[in-house]
VOGU-3710 file (C-alpha; in Angstrom, 3 decimals, decimal comma):
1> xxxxxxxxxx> -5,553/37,251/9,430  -3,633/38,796/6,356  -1,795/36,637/3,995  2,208/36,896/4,230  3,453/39,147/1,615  4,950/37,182/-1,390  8,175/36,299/-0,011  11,758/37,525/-2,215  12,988/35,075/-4,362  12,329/31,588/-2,968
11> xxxxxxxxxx> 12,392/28,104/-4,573  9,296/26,471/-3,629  9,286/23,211/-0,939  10,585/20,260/-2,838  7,228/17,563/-2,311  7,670/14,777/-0,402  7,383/12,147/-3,263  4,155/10,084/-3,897  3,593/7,240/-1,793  3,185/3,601/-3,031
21> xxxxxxxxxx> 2,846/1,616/-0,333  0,444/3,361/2,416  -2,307/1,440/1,205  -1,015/-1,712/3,483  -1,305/0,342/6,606  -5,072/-0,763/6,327  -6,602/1,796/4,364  -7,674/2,074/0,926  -7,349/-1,345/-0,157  -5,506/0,317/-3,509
31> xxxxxxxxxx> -2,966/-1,779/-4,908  -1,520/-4,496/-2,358  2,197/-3,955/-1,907  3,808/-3,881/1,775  6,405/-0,964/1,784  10,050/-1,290/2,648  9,752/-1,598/6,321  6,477/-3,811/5,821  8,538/-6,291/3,585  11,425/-6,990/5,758
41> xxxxxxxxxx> 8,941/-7,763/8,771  7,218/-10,480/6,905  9,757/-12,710/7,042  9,701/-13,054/11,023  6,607/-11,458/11,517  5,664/-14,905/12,569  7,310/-14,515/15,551  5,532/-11,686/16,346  2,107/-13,165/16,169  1,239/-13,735/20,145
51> xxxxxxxxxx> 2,539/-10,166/20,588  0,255/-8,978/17,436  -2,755/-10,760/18,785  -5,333/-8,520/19,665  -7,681/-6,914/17,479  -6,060/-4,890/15,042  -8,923/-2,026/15,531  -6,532/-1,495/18,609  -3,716/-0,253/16,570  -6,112/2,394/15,020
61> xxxxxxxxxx> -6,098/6,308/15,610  -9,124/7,918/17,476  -11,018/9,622/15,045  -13,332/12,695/15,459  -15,860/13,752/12,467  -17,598/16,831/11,694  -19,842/18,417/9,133  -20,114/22,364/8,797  -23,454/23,698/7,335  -22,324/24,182/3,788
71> xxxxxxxxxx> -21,951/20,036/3,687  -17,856/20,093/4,338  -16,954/16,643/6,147  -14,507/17,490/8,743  -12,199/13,871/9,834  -9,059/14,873/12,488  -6,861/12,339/13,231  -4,992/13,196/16,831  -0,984/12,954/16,821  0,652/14,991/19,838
81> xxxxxxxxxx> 3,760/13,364/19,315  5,238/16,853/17,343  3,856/20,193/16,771  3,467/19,549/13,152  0,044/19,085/11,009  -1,022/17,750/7,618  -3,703/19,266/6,392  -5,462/17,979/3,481  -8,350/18,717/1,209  -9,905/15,675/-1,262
91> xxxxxxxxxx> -12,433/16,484/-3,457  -14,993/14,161/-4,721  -14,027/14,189/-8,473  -11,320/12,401/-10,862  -10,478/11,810/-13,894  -13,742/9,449/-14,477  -15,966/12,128/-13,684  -14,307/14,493/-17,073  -16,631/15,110/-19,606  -16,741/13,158/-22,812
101> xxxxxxxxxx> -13,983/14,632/-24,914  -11,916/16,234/-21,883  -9,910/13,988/-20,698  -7,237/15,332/-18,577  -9,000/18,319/-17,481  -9,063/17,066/-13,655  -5,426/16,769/-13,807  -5,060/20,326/-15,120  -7,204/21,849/-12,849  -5,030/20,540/-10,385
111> xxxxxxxxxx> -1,829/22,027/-12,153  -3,987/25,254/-12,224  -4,734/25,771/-8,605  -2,154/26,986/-7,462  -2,098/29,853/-10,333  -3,518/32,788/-7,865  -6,227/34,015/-6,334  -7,646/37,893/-5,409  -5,212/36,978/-2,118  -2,820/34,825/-2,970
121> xxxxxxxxxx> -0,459/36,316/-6,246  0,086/33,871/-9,245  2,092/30,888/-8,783  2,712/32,390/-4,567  0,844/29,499/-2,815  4,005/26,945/-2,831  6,269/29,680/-2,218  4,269/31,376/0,924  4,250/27,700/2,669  7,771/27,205/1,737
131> xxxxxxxxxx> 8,215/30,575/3,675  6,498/29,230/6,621  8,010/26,107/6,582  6,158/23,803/5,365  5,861/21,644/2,127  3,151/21,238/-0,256  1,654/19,327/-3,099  -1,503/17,618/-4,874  -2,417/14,368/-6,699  -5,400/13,106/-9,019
141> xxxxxxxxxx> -7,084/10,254/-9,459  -9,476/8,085/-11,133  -12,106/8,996/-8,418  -10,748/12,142/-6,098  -8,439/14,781/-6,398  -6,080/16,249/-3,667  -3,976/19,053/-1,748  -2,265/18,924/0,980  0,142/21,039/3,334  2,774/19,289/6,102
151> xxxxxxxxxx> 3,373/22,315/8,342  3,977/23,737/11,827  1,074/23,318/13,831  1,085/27,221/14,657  0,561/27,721/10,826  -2,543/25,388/10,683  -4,735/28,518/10,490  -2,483/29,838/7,661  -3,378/26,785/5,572  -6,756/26,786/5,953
161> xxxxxxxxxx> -7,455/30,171/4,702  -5,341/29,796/1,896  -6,927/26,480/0,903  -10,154/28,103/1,528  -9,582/30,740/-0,495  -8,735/29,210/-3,840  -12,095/26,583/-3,350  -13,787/28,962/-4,612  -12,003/31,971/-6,117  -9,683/30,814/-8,317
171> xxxxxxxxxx> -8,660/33,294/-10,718  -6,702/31,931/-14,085  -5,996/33,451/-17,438  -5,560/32,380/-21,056  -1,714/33,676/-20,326  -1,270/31,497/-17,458  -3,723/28,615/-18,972  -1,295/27,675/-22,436  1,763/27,740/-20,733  0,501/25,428/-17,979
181> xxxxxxxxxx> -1,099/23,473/-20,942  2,449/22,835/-22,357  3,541/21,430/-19,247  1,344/18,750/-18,952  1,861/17,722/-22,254  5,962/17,572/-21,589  4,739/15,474/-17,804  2,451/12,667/-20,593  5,954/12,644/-23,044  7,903/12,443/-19,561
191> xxxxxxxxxx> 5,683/10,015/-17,628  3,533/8,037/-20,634  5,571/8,219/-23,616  8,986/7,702/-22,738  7,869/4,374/-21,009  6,830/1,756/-22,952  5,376/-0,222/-20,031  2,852/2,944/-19,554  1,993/2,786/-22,870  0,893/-0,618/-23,019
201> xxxxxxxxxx> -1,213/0,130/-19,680  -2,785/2,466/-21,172  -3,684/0,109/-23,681  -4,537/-2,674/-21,577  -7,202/-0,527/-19,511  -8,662/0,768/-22,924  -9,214/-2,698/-23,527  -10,459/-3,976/-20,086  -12,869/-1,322/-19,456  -15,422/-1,543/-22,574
211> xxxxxxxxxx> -18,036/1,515/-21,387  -16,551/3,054/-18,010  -14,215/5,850/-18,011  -11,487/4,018/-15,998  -10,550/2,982/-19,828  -8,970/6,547/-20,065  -5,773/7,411/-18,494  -5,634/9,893/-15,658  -3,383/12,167/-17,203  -5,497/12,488/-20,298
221> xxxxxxxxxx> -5,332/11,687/-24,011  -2,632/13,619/-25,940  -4,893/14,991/-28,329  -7,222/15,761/-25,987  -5,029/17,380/-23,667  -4,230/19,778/-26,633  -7,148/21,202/-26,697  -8,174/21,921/-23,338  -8,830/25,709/-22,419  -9,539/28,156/-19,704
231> xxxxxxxxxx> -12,589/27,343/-20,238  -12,943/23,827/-19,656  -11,004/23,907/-16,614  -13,025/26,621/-14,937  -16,427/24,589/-15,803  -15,010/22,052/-14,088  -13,643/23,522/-10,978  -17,542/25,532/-10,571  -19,156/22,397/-10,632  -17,285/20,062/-8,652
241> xxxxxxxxxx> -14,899/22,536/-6,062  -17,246/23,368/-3,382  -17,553/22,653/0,537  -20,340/19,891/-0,006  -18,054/17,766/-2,749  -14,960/18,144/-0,550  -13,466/16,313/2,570  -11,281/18,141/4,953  -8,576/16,002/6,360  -6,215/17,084/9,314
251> xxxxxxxxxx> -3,932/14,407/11,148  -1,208/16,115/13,845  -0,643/17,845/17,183  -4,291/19,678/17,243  -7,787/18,711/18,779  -11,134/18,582/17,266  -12,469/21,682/18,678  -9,694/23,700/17,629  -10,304/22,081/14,088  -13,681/22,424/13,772
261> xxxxxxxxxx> -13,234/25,933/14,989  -11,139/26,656/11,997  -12,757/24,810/9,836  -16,021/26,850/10,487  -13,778/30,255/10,151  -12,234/29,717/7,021  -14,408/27,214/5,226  -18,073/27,991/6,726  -18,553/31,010/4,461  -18,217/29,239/1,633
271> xxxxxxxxxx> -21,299/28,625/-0,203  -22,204/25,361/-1,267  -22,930/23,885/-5,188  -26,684/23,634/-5,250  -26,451/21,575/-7,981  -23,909/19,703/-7,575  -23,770/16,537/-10,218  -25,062/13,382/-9,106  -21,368/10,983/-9,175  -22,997/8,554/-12,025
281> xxxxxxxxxx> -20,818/6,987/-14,531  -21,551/4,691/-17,386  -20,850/1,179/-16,035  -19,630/-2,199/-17,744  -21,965/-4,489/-19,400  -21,420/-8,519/-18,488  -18,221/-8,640/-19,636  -18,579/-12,518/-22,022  -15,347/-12,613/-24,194  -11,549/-12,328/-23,306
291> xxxxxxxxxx> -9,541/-9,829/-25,059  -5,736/-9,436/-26,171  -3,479/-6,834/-26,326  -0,212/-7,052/-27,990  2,310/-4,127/-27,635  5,377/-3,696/-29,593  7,781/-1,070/-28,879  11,258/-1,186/-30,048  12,949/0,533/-26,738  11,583/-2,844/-24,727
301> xxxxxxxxxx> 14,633/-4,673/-23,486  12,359/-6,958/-20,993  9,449/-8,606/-22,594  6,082/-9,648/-19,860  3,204/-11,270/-20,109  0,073/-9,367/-17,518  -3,443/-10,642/-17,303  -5,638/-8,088/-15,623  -9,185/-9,492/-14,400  -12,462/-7,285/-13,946
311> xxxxxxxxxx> -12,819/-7,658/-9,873  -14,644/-6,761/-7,080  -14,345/-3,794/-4,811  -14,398/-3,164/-0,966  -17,108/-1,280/-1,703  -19,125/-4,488/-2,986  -18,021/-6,069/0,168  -14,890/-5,551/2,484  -14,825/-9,618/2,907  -14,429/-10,369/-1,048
321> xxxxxxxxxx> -11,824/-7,712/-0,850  -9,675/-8,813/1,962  -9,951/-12,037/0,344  -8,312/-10,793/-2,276  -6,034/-8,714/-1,481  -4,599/-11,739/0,498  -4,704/-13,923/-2,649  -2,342/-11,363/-4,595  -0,299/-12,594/-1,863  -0,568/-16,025/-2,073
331> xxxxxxxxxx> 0,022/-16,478/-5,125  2,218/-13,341/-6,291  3,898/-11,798/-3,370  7,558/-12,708/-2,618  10,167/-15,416/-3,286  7,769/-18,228/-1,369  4,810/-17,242/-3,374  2,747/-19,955/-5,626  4,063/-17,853/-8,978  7,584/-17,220/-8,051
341> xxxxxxxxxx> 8,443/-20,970/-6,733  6,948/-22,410/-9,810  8,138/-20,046/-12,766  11,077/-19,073/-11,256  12,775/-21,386/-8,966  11,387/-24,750/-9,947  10,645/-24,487/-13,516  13,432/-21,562/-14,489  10,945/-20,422/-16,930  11,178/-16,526/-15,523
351> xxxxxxxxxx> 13,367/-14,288/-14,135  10,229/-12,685/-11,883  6,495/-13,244/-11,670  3,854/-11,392/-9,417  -0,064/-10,389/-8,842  -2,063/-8,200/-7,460  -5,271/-6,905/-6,780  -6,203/-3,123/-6,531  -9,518/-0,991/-6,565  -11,100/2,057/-7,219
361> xxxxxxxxxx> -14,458/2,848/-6,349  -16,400/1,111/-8,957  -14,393/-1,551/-10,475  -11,084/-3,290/-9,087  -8,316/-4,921/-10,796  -6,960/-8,634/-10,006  -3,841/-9,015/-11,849  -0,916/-11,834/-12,790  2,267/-11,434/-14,520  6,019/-12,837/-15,580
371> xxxxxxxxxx> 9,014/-11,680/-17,262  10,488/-14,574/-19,495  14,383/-15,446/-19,094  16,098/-15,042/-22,230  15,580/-17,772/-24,654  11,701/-18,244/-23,305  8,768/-17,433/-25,281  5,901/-15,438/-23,951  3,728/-17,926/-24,908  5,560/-20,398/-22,873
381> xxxxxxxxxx> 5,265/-18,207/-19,990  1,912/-17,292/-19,957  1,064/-21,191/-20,653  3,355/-21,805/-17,425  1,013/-18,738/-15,524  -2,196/-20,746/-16,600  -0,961/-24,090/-15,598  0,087/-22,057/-12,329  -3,574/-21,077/-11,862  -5,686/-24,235/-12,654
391> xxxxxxxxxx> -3,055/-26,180/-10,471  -4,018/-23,404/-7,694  -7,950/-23,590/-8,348  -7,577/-27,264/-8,172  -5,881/-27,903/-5,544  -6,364/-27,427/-1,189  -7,048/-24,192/0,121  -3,522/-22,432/1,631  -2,162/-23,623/4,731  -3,103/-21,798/8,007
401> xxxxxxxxxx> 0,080/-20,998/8,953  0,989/-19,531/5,350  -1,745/-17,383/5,766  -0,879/-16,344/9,759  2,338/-15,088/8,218  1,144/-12,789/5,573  -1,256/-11,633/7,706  0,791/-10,706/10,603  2,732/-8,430/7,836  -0,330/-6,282/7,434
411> xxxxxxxxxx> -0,693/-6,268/10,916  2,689/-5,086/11,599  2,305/-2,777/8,465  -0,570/-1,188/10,154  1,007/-0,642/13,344  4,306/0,918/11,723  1,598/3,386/10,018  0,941/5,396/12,499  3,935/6,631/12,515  3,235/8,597/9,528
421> xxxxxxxxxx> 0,640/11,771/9,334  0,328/11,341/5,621  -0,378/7,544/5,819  -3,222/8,240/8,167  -4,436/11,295/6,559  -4,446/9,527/2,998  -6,115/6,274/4,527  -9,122/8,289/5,551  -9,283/11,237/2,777  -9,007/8,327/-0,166
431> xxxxxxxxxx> -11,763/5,939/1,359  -14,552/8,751/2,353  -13,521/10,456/-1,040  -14,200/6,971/-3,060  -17,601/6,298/-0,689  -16,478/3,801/1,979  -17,530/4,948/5,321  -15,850/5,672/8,530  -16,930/2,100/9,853  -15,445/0,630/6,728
441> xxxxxxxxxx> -12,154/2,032/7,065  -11,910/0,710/10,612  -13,127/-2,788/10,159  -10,579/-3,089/7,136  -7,745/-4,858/9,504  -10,043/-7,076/10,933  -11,536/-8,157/7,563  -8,108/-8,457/6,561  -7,196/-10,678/9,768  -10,732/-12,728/9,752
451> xxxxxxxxxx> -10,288/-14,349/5,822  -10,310/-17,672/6,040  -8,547/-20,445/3,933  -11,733/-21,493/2,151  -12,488/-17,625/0,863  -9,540/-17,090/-0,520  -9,919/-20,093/-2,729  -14,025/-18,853/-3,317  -12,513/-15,164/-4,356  -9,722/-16,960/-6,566
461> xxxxxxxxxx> -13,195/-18,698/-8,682  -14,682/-15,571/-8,426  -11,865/-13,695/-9,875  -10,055/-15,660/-12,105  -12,390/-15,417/-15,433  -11,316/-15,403/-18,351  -14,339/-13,708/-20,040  -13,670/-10,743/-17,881  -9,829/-10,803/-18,612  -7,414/-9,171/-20,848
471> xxxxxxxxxx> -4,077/-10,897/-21,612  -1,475/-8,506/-22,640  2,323/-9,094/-24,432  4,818/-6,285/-24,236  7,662/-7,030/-26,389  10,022/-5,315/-28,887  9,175/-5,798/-32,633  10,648/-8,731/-34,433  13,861/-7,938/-35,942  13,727/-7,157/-40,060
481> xxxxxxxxxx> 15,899/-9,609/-42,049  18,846/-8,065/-42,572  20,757/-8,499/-45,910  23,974/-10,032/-46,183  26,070/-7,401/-47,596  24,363/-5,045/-44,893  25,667/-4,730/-41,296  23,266/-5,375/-38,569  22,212/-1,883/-37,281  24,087/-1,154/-33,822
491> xxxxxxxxxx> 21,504/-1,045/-30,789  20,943/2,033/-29,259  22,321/1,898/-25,533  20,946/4,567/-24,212  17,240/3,730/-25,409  15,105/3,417/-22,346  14,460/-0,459/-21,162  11,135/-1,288/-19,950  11,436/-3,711/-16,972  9,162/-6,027/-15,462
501> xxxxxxxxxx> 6,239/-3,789/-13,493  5,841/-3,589/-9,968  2,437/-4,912/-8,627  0,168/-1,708/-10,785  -1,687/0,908/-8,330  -4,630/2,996/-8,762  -3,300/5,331/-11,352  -2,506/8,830/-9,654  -0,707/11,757/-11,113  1,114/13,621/-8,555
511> x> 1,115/17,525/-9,353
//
């Protein structure tokens, strides 16, 4: 069927915003932080347990699976519950996949796809959704990239031949390329730059990762940002955006035949990348010394202390994993965790303290971290956060019914999933895209749910190394002596503060 005609002057669908916490519904296993809803169950989730009982598989969407000839993976998730679809396409490349010396180019291509096509007029795609409405947006990654469209269910064949269409005939010029260039560099000022807890993330991957790419930051290096061209991003999007690198992901009120029946109209044509790139990356060597990072930034207002640790990932094995994930828990989740009761409430040392564990498809992240109250050193804190841990490592596994509780929050974080397309579309489109299976993505709850005392304390050895560590200050510079017959420079109010983190996620920059 014909495109729509570019509509008169419209303002294009404002995106739903990123989403932090659909990780807990039982997918990914990126970054373990309940959302809103999730968090105020835990607290009498307990009570829930006997009606939470049964396997948490149960909870879990039927799922049908396809592949078309040209190698696209079809997954539809079934939700009759309104006539509305999301329909989403990952692709099997991030920002660890850029050549040496472009970093940042998977992040512009992203910015750059919705510049036009023979079909589609430049910069219409937002605006024809927004016509039929719908909303739109996209997101990169270390390891995937990704659109999506939440629409009428009537317009699902709309969507697919516009997403079809600009796999593979994208059509960008050097006029629409600089522009577009400029804009990323104002979203790194906006997003990097202007926060000086970013910056000293940045800094603290560089440091953790010595040979992967997961030492570069999504979004790209300034100066190499600056120099991307037209060029580089259309090498990139001929090698990597094709039907046999990319995952088709539709969750709503439609069934698998009419899917696949689509799905073989619009994207069935489409030829595939003969050769596409094997996905292998330089890995780590045995990581043998700790490192330290110490950054100083004079718009800090909160000083913190964050050791990140080297760690497994579900992809190394779902039970290490789950293990972990309910370990960030244990000891960094909430007012009764092991950090908060003994920096904060006992010892008064800090005014908040957390960990967490997140991972990406080759490497994951295990993480601790406090915020000194004024008047305490962060050398006093992070001495209290390594007290914290030994005492931890040497002492009896967690109580059962500690653990019952924080797991019947993921369970009942799981269950209030499904109430979301985009939860259950992301859940599936992020694992398959990072190479977990179908199989792996359903077991994940009942990993989750079968973790025992005793591995959480084996995964707490395991992770909690030193030699595979970096310990990292951010602090404002010490003050210069100021003269006597000088007056002490007035602070600048309205310089940004950088505030304790939130548990860190898989870094994603949302288009």
């Amino acid at each position: 069927m014909p495109l729509p005609p570019r509509p008169a002057p419209l303002s294009p669908a404002a995106p739903p915003p990123a989403s932090r916490a659909w990780r807990d519904a039982g997918g990914d296993g990126r970054g373990r932080r309940a959302g809103l809803a999730a968090a105020a169950l835990i607290a009498w989730a307990g009570a829930l347990a006997p009606i939470l009982a049964p396997s948490a598989a149960e909870a879990e969407p039927v799922v049908s699976t396809f592949t078309l000839d040209n190698g696209l993976r079809g997954v539809v998730i079934e939700d009759h519950r309104a006539p509305v679809v999301t329909h989403m396409v990952w692709y099997r490349v991030g920002a660890a996949d850029e050549p040496p010396g472009k970093s940042g180019i998977a992040h512009f291509l992203e910015h750059l796809m919705f510049k036009g096509t023979d079909e589609i007029p430049d910069a219409a795609f937002s605006k024809i959704i927004a016509a039929n409405g719908g909303q739109d947006n996209a997101f990169t990654s270390r390891d995937y990239t990704g659109y999506f469209q939440r629409i009428a269910a009537d317009r699902l064949d709309l969507v697919m031949k516009m997403e079809a269409d600009r796999m593979r005939d994208l059509r960008i010029t050097d006029a629409q390329v600089l522009p577009e260039r400029d804009v990323i560099l104002e979203e790194r000022s906006q997003r990097t730059e202007n926060n000086p807890s970013a910056l000293f993330s940045e800094q603290r991957d560089a440091a953790l990762f010595l040979n992967h790419p997961y030492g570069v930051p999504v979004i790209g290096w300034r100066h190499e940002m600056a120099a991307l061209t037209r060029e580089d991003a259309l090498d990139f999007y001929r090698t990597y955006y094709a039907p046999n690198n990319a995952i088709l992901v539709v969750a709503g009120d439609v069934t698998p035949e009419e899917v696949e029946r689509l799905a073989a109209e619009h994207y069935g044509p489409l030829a595939p990348t003969e050769d596409l790139p094997e996905r292998a990356r330089p890995m780590e060597p045995p990581q043998t010394a700790p490192r330290r990072v110490v950054y100083e930034d004079a718009r800090v207002r909160q000083p913190y202390v964050a050791r990140v640790y080297l760690a497994p990932t579900r992809r190394d094995g779902q039970e290490d994993a789950a293990a972990l994930s309910l370990l960030s828990d244990v000891l960094g989740d909430g007012i009764n965790s092991r950090l908060m009761q003994a920096l904060v409430v006992r010892d008064g040392l800090a005014i908040q303290a957390g960990a967490w564990y997140s991972d990406d498809r080759d490497y994951g992240q295990f993480g601790l971290w406090a915020a000194p109250r004024p008047g305490v050193s962060l050398e006093e804190v992070e001495a209290a956060l390594d007290a914290e841990a030994a005492a931890f490592l040497a002492g009896p596994p967690p109580e059962a019914d500690e653990l019952a509780r924080i797991k019947a929050g993921y369970r009942a974080a799981l269950i209030y999933s499904q109430d979301s397309q985009m939860s259950l579309a992301r859940r599936y489109g992020q694992a398959l895209s990072s190479d977990l299976t179908l199989e792996q993505v359903a077991e994940w709850p009942d990993a989750i749910q079968a973790v025992r005392p005793e591995a959480i304390m084996e995964a707490a050895r395991g992770a909690l190394d030193l030699r595979r560590s970096v310990t990292g200050w951010l602090r404002a510079p010490a003050p210069e002596p100021v003269s006597a017959t000088e007056p002490a420079p007035e602070e600048d109010a309205a310089a940004p503060a950088s505030a304790p983190p939130p548990a860190p996620t898989a870094p994603e920059q949302q288009g």
